[in-house]
Backbone as XML, in Angstrom:
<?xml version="1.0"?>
<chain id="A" units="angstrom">
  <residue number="1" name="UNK">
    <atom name="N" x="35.797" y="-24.087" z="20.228"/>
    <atom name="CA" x="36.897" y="-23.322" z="20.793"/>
    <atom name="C" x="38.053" y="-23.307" z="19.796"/>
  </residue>
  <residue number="2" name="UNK">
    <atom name="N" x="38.794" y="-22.120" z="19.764"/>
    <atom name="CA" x="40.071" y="-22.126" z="18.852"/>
    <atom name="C" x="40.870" y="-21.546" z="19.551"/>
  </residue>
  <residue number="3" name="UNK">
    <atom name="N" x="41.979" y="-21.955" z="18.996"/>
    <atom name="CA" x="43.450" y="-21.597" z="20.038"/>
    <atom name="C" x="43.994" y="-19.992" z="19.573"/>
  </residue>
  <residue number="4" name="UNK">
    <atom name="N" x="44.337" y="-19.554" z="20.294"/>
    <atom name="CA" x="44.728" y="-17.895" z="20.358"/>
    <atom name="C" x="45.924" y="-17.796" z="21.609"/>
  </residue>
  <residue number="5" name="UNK">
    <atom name="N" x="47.323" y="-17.437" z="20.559"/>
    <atom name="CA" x="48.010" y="-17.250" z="21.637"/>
    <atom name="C" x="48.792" y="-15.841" z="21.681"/>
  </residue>
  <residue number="6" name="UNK">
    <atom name="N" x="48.866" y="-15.985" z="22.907"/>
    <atom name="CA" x="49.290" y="-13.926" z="23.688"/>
    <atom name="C" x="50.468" y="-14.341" z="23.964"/>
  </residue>
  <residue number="7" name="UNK">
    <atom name="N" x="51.642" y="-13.170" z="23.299"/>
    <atom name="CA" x="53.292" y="-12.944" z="23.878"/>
    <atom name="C" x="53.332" y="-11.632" z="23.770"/>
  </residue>
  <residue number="8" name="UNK">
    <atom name="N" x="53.617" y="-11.222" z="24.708"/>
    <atom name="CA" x="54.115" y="-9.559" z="24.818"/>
    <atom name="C" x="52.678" y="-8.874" z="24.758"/>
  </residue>
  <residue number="9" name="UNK">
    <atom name="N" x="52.806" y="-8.091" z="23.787"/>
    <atom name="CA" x="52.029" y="-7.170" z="22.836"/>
    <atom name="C" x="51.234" y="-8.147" z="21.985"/>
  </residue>
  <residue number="10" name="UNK">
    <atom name="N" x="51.544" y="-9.097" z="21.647"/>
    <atom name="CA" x="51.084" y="-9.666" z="20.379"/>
    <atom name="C" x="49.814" y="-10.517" z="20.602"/>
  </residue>
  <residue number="11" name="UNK">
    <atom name="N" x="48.798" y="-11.288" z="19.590"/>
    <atom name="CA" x="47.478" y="-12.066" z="20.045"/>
    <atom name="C" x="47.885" y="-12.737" z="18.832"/>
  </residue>
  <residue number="12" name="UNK">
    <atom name="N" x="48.087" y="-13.965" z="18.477"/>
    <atom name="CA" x="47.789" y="-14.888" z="17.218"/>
    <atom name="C" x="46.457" y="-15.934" z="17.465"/>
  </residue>
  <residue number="13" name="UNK">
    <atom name="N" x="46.086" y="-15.291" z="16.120"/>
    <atom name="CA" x="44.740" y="-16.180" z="16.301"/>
    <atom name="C" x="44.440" y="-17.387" z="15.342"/>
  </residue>
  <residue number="14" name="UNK">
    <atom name="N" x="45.002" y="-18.596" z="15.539"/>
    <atom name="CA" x="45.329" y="-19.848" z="14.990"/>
    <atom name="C" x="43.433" y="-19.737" z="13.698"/>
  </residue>
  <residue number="15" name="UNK">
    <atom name="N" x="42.652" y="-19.404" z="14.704"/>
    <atom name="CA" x="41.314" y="-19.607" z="13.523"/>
    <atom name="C" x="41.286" y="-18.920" z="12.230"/>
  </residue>
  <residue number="16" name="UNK">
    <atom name="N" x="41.871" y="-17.798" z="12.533"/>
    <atom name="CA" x="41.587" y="-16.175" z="11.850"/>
    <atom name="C" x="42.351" y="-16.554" z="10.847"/>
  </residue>
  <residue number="17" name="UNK">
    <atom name="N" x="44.141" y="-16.740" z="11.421"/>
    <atom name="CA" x="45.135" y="-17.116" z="11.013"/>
    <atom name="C" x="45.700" y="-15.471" z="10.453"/>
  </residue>
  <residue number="18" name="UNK">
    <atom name="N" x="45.357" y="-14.473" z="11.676"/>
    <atom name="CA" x="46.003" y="-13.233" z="11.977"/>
    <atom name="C" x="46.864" y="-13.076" z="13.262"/>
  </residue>
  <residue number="19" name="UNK">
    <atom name="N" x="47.882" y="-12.304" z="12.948"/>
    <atom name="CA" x="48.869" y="-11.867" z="14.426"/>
    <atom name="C" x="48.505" y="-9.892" z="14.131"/>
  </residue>
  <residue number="20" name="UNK">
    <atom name="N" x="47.955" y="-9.974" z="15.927"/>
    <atom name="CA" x="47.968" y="-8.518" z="15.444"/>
    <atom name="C" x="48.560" y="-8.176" z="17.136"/>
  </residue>
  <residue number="21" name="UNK">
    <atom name="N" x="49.066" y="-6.997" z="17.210"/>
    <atom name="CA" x="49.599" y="-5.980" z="18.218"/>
    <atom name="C" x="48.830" y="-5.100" z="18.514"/>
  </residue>
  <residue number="22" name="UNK">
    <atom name="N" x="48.515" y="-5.357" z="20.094"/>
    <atom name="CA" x="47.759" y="-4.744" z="20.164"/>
    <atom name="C" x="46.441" y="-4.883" z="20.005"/>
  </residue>
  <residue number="23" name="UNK">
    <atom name="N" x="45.388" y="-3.563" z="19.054"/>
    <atom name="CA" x="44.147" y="-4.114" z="18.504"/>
    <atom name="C" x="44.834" y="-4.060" z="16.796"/>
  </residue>
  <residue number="24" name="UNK">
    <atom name="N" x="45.841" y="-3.795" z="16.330"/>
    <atom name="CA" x="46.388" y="-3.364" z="15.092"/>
    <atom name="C" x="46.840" y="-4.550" z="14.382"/>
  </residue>
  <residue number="25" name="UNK">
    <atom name="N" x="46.269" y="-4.926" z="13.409"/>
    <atom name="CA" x="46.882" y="-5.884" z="12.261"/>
    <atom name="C" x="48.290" y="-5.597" z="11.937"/>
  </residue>
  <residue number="26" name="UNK">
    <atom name="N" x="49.332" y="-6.866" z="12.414"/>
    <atom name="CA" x="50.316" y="-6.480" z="11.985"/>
    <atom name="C" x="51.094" y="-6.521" z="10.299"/>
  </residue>
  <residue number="27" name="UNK">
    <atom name="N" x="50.309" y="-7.109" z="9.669"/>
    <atom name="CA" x="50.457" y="-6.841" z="8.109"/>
    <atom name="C" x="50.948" y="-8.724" z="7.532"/>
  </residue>
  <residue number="28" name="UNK">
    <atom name="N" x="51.499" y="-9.526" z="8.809"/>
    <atom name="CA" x="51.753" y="-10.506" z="8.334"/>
    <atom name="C" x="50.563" y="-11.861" z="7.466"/>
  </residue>
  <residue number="29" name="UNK">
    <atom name="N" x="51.503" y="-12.160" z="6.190"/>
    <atom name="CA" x="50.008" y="-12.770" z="5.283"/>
    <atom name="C" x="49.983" y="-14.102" z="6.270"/>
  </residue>
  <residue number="30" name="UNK">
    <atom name="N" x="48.984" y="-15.005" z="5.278"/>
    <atom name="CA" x="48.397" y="-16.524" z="6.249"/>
    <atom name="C" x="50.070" y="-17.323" z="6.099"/>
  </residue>
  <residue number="31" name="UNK">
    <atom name="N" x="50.880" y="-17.359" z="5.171"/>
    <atom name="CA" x="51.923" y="-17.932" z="5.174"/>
    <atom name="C" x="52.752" y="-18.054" z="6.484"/>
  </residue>
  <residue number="32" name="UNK">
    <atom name="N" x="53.045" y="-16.634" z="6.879"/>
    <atom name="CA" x="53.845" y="-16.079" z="7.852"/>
    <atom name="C" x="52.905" y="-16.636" z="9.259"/>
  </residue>
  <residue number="33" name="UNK">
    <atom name="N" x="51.733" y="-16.889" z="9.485"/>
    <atom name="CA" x="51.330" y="-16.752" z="10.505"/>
    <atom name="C" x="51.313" y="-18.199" z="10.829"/>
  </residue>
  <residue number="34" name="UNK">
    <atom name="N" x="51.034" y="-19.051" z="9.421"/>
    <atom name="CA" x="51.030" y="-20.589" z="9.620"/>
    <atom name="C" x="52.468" y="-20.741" z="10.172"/>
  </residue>
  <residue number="35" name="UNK">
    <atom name="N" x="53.563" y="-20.342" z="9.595"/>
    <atom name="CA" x="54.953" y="-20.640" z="10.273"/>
    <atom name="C" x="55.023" y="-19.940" z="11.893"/>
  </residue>
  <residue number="36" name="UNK">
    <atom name="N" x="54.650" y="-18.920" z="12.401"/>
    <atom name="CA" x="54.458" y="-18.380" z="13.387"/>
    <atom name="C" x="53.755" y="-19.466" z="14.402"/>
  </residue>
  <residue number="37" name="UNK">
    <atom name="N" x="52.675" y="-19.936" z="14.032"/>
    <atom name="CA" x="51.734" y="-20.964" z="14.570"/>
    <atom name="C" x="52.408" y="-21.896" z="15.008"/>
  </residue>
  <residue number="38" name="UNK">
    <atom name="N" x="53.447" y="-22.606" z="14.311"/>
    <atom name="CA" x="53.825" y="-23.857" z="14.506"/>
    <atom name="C" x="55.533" y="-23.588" z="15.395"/>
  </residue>
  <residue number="39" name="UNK">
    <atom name="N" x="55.989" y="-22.459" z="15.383"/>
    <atom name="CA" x="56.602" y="-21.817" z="16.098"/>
    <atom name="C" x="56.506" y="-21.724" z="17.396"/>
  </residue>
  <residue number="40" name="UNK">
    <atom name="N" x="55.158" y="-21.322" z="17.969"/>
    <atom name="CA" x="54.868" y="-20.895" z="19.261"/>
    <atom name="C" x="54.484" y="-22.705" z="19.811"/>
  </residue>
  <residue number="41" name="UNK">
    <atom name="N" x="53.796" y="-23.085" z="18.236"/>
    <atom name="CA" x="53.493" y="-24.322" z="19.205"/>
    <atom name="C" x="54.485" y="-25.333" z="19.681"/>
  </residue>
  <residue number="42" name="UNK">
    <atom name="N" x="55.502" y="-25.169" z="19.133"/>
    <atom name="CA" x="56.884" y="-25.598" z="19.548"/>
    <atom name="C" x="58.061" y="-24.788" z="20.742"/>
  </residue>
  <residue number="43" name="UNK">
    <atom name="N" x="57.312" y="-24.015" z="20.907"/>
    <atom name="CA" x="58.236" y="-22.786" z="21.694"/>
    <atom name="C" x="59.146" y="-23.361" z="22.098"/>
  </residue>
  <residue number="44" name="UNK">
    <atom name="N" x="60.385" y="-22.573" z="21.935"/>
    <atom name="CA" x="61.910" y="-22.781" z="22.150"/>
    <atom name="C" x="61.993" y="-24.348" z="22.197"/>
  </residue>
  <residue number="45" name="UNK">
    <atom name="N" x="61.898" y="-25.155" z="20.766"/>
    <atom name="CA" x="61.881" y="-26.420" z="20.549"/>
    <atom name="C" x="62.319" y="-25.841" z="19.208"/>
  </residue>
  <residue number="46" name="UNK">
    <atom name="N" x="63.428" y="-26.941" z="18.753"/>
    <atom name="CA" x="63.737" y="-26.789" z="17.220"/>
    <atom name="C" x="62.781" y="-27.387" z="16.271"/>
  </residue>
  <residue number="47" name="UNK">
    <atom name="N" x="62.637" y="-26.678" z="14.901"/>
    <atom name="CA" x="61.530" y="-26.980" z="14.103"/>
    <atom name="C" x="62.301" y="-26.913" z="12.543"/>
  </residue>
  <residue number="48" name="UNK">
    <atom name="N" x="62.383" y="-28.082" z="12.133"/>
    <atom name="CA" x="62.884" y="-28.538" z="10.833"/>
    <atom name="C" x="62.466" y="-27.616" z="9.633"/>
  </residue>
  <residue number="49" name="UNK">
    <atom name="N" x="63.086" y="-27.352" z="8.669"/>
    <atom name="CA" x="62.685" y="-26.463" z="7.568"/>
    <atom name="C" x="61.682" y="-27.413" z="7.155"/>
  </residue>
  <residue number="50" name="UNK">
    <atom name="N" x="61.756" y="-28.615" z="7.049"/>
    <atom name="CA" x="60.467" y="-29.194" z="6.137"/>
    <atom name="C" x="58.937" y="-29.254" z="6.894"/>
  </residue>
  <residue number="51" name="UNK">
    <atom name="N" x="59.320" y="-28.998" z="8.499"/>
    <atom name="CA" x="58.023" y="-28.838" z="8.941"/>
    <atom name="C" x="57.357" y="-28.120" z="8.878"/>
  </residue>
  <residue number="52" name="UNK">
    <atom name="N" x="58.153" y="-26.979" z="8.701"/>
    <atom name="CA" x="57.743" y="-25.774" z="8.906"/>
    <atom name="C" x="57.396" y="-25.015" z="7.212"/>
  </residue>
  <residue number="53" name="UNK">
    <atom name="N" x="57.592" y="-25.628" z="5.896"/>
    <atom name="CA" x="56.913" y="-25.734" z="4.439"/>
    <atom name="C" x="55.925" y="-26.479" z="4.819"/>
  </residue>
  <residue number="54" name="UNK">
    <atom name="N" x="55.885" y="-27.670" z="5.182"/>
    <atom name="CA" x="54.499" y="-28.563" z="5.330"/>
    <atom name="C" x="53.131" y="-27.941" z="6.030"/>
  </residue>
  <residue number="55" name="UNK">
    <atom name="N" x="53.746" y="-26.932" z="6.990"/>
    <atom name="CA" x="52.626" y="-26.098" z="7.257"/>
    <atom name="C" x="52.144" y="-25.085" z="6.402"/>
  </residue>
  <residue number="56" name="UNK">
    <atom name="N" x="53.075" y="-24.051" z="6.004"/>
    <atom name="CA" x="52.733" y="-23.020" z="5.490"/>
    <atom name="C" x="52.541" y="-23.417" z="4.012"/>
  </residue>
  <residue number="57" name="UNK">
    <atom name="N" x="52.610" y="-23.951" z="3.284"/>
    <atom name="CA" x="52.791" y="-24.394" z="2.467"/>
    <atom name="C" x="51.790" y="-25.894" z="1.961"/>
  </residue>
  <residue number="58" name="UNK">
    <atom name="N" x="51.163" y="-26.482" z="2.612"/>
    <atom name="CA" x="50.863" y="-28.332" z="3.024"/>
    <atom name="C" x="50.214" y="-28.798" z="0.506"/>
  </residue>
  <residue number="59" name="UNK">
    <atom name="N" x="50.715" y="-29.656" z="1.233"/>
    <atom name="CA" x="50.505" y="-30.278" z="-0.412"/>
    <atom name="C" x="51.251" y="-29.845" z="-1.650"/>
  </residue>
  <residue number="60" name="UNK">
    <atom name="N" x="52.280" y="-28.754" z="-1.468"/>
    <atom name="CA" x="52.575" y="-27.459" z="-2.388"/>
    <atom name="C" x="54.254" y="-27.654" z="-2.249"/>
  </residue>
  <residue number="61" name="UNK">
    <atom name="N" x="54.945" y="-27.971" z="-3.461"/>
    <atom name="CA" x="55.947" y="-28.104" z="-3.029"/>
    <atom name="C" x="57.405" y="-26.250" z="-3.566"/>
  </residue>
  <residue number="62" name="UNK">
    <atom name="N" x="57.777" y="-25.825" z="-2.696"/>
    <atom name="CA" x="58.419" y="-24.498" z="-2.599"/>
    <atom name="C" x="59.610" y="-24.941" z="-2.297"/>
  </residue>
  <residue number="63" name="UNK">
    <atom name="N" x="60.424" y="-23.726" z="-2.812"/>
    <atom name="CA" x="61.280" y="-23.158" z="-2.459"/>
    <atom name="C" x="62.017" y="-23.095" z="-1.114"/>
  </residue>
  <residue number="64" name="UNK">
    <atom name="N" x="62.934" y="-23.308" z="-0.416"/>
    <atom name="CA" x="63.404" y="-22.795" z="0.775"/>
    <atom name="C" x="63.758" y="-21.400" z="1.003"/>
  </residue>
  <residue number="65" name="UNK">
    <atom name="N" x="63.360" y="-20.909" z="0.020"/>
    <atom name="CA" x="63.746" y="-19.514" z="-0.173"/>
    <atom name="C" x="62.131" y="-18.697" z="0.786"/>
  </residue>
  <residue number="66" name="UNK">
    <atom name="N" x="61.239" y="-19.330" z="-0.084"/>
    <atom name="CA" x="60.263" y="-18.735" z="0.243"/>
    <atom name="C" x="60.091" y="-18.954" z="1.597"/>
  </residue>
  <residue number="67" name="UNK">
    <atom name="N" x="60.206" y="-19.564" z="2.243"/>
    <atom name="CA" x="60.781" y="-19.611" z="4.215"/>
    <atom name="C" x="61.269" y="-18.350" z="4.486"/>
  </residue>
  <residue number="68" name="UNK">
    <atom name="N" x="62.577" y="-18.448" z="3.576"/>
    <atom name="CA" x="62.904" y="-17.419" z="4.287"/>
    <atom name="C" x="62.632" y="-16.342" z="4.502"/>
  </residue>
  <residue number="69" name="UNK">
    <atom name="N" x="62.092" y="-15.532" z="3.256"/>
    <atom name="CA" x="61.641" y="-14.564" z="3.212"/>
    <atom name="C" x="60.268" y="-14.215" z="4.416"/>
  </residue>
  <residue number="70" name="UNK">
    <atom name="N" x="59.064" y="-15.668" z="4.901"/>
    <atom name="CA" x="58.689" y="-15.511" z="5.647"/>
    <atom name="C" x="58.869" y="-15.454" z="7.181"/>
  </residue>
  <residue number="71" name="UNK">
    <atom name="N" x="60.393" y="-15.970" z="7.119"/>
    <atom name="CA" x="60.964" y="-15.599" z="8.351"/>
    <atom name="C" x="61.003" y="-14.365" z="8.727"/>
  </residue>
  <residue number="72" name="UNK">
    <atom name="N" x="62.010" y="-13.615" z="7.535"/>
    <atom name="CA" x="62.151" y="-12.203" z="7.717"/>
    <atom name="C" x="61.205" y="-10.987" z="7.530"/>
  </residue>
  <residue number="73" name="UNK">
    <atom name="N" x="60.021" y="-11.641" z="7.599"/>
    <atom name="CA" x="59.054" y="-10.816" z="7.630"/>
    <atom name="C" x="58.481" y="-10.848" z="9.175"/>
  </residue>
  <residue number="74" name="UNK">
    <atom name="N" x="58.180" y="-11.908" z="9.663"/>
    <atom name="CA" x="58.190" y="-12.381" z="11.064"/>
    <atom name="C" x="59.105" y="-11.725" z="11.915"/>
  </residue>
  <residue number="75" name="UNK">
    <atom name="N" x="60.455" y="-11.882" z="11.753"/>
    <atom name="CA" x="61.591" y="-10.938" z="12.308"/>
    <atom name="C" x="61.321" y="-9.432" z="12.326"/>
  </residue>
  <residue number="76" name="UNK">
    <atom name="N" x="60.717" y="-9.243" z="11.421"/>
    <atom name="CA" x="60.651" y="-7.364" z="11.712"/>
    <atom name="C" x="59.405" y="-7.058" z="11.866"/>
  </residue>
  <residue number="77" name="UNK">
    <atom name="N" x="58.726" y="-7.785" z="12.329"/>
    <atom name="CA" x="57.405" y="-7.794" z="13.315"/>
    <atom name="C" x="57.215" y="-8.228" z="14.555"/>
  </residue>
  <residue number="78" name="UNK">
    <atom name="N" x="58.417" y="-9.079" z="15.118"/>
    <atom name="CA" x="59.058" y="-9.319" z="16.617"/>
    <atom name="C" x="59.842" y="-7.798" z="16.528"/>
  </residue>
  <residue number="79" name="UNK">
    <atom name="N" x="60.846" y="-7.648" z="15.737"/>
    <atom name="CA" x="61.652" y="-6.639" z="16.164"/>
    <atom name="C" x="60.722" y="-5.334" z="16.559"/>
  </residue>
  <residue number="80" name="UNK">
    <atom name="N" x="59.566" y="-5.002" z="16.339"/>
    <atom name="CA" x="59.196" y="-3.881" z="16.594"/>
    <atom name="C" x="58.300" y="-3.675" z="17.887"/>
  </residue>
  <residue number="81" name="UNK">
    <atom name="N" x="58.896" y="-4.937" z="18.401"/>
    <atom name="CA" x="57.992" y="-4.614" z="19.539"/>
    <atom name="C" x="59.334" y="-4.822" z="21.070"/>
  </residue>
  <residue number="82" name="UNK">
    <atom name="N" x="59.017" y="-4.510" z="22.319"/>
    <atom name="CA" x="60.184" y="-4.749" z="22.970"/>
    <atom name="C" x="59.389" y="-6.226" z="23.852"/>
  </residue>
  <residue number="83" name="UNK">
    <atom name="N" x="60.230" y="-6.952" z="23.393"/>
    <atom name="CA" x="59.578" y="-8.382" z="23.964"/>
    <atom name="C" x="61.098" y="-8.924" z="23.789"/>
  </residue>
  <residue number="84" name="UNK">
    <atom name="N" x="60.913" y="-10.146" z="24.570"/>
    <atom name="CA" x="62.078" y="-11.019" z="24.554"/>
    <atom name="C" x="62.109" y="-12.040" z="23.526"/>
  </residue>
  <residue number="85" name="UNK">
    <atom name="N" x="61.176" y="-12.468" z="22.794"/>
    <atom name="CA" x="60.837" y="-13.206" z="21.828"/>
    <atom name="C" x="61.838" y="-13.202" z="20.031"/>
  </residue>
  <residue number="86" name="UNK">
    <atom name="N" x="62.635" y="-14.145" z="20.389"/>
    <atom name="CA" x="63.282" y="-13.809" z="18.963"/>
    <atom name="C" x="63.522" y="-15.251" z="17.967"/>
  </residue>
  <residue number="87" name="UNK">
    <atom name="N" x="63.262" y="-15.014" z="17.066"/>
    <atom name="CA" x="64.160" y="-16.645" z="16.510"/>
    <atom name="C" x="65.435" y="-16.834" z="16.098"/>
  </residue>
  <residue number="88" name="UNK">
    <atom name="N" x="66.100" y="-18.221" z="16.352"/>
    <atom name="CA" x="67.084" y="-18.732" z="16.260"/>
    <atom name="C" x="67.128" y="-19.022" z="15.096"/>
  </residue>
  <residue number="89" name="UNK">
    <atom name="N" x="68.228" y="-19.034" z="13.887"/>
    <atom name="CA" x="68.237" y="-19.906" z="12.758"/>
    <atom name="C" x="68.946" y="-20.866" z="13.502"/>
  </residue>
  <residue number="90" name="UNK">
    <atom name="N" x="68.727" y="-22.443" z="12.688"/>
    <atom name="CA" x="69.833" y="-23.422" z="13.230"/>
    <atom name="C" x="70.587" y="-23.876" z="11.869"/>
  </residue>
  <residue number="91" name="UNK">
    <atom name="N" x="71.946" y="-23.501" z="11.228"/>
    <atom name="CA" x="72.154" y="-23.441" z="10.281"/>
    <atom name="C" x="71.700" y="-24.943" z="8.965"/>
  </residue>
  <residue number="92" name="UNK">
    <atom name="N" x="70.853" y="-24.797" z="7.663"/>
    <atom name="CA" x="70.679" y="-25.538" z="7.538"/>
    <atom name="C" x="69.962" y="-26.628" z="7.588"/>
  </residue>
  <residue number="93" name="UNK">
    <atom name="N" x="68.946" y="-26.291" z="9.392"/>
    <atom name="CA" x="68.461" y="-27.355" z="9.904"/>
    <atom name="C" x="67.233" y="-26.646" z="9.860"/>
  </residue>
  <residue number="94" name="UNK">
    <atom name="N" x="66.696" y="-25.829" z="10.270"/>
    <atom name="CA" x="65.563" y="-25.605" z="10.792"/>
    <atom name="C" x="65.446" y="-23.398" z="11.670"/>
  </residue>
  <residue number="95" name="UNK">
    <atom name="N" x="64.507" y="-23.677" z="12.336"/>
    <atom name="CA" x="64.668" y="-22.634" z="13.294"/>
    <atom name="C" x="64.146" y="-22.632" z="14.847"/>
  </residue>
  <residue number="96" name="UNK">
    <atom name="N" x="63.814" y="-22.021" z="15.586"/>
    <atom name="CA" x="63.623" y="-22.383" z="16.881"/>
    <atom name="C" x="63.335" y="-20.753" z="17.416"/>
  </residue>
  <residue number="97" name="UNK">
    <atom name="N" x="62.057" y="-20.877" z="18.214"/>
    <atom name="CA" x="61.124" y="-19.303" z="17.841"/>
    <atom name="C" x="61.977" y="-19.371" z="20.011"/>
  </residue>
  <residue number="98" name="UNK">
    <atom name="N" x="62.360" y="-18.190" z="20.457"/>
    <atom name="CA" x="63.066" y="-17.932" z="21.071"/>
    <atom name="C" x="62.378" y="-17.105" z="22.769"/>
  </residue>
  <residue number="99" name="UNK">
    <atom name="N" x="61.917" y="-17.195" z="24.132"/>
    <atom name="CA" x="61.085" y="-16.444" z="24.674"/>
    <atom name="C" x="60.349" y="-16.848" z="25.864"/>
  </residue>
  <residue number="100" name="UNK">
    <atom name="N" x="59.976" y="-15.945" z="26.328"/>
    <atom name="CA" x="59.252" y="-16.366" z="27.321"/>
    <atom name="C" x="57.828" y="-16.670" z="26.903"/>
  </residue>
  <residue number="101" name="UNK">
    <atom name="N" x="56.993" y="-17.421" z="27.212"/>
    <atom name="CA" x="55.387" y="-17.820" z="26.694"/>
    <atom name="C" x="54.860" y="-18.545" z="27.629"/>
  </residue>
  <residue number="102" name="UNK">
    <atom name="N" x="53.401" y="-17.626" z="27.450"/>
    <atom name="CA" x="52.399" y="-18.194" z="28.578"/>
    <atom name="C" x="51.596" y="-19.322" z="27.568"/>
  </residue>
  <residue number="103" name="UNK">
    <atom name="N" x="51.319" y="-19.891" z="28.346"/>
    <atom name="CA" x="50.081" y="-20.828" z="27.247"/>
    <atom name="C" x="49.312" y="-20.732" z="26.200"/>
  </residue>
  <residue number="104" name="UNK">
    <atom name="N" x="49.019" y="-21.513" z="25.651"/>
    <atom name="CA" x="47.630" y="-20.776" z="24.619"/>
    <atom name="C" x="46.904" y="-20.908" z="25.327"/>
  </residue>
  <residue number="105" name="UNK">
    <atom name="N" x="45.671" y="-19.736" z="24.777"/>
    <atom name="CA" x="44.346" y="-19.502" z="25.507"/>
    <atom name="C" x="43.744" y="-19.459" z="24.516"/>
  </residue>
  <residue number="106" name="UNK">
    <atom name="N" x="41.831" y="-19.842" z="25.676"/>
    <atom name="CA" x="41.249" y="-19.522" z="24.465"/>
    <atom name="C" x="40.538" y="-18.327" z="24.463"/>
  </residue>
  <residue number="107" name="UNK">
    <atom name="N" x="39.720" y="-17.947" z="23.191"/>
    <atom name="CA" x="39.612" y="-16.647" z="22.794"/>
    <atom name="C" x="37.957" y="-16.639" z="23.206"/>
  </residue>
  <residue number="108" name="UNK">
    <atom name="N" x="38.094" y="-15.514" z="23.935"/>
    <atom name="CA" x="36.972" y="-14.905" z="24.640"/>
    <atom name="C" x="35.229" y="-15.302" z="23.710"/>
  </residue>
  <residue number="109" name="UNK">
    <atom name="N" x="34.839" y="-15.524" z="24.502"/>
    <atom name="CA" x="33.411" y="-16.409" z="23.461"/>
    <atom name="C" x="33.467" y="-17.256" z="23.063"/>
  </residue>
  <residue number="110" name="UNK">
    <atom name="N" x="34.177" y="-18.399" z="23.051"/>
    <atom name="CA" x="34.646" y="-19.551" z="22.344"/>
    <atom name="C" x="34.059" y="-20.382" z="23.107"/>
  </residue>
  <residue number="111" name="UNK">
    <atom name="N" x="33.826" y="-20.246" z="24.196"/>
    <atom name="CA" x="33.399" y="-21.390" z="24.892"/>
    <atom name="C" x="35.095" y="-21.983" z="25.640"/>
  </residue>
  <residue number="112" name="UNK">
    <atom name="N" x="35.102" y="-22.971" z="26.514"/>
    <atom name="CA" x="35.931" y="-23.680" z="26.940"/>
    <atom name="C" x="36.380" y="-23.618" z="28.015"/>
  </residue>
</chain>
């Protein structure tokens, strides 16, 4: 079984390590989706900048820059959809993914 989680419009599929809308790939790479991942799995819980490199990133040491940029790629792939789902920066500290959320589920055939 692998974890797959549904907000709005959206399906992230923790195995695949795709977010798509809909049936439509939303264009975000594995970077963006690993930070996305650890996002939802924290839902509206604050999440440290270094946790959130250690995922997307694990063994590899980056930039804080490069966060960001995968934030704001994330951001205009929430923004295009009408959902309540948004993230918080917390200045400095971290971020905190913003929303209403049903559970993870699992993904059809998986067993579980």
């Amino acid at each position: 079984m692998h974890t797959v989680y549904c907000f709005g419009p959206f399906r992230l599929d923790a195995a695949v390590g795709s977010l798509t809308r809909g049936d439509r790939p939303t264009g975000l790479g594995p970077r963006a989706v690993g930070v996305l991942q650890v996002l939802l799995e924290r839902s509206n819980q604050y999440v440290s900048k270094s946790e959130l490199l250690d995922a997307a990133w694990p063994g590899v040491v980056v930039e804080e820059a490069n966060l960001s940029v995968q934030m704001s790629a994330i951001r205009r792939v929430l923004a295009q959809a009408d959902t309540d789902v948004r993230i918080e920066t917390l200045s400095r500290r971290g971020y905190r993914l913003l929303g209403t959320f049903p559970d993870e589920v699992s993904a059809p055939g998986t067993g579980g």
